[in-house]
C-alpha positions in Angstrom: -9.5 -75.2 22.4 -10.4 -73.8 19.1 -7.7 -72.3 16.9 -8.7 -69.3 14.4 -7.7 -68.6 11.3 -5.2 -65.9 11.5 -6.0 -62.8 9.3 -3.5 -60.5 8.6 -4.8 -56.8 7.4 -5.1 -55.7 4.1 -1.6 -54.2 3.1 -1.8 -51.8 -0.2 1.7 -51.8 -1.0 1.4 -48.8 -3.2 -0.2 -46.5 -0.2 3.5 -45.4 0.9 4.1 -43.9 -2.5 0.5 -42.7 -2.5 1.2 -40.8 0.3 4.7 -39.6 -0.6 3.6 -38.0 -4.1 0.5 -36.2 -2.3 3.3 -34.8 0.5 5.1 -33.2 -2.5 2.5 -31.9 -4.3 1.0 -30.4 -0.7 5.1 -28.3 -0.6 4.6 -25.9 -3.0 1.4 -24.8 -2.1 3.0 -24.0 1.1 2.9 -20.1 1.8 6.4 -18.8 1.6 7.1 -15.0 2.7 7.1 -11.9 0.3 8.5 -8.5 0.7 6.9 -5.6 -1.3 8.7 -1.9 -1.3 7.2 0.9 -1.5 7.9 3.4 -4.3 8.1 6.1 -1.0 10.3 3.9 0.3 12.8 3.0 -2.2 12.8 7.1 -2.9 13.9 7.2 1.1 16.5 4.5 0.1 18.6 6.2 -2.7 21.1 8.8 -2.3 19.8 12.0 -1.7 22.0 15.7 -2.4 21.9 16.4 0.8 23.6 12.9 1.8 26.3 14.1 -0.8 26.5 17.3 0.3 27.4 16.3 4.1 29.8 13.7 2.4 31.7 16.2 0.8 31.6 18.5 4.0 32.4 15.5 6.4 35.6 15.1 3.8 36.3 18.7 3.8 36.8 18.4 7.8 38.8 15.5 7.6 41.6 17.4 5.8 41.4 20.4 8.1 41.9 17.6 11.1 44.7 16.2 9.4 46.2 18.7 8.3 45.9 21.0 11.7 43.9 23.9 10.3 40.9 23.0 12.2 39.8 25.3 14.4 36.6 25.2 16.9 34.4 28.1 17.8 33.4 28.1 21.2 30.8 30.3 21.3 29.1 29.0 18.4 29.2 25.2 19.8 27.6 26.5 23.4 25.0 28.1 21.6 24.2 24.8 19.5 24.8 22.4 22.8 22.2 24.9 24.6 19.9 24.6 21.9 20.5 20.6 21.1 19.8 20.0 24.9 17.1 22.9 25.8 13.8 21.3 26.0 
């Protein structure tokens, strides 16, 4: 029976840290997500006169509610369910 040198393989003891500086520097060249607006869409986004205008109105029929002075027009609100709903 012959016996053979036993070789072990070649063990670079600085690979490890090799590897772990080139995984960092691989991170921030990573692609990370971007959002771009639009100038139409940050026009779309601020507060228009006629969202202030239905504020004001939507306030204006609060107090009427509350108070009691409300008062609904039935022939007006056919008319605008018949033309909400008319095809």
């Amino acid at each position: 029976m012959k016996i053979q040198k036993f070789t072990l393989p070649a063990v670079n003891p600085y690979k490890a840290n090799q590897l772990k500086a080139e995984q960092a520097e691989q991170k921030p060249k990573m692609k990370t997500d971007k959002l771009e607006i639009s100038s139409e869409a940050k026009k779309l986004s601020e507060v228009s006169s006629f969202s202030a205008q239905r504020n004001e109105r939507v306030q204006q029929l609060k107090a009427q509610v509350q108070a009691g002075t409300y008062e609904v027009e039935p022939e007006k609100l056919a008319a605008d369910l018949v033309k909400h709903f008319k095809p």
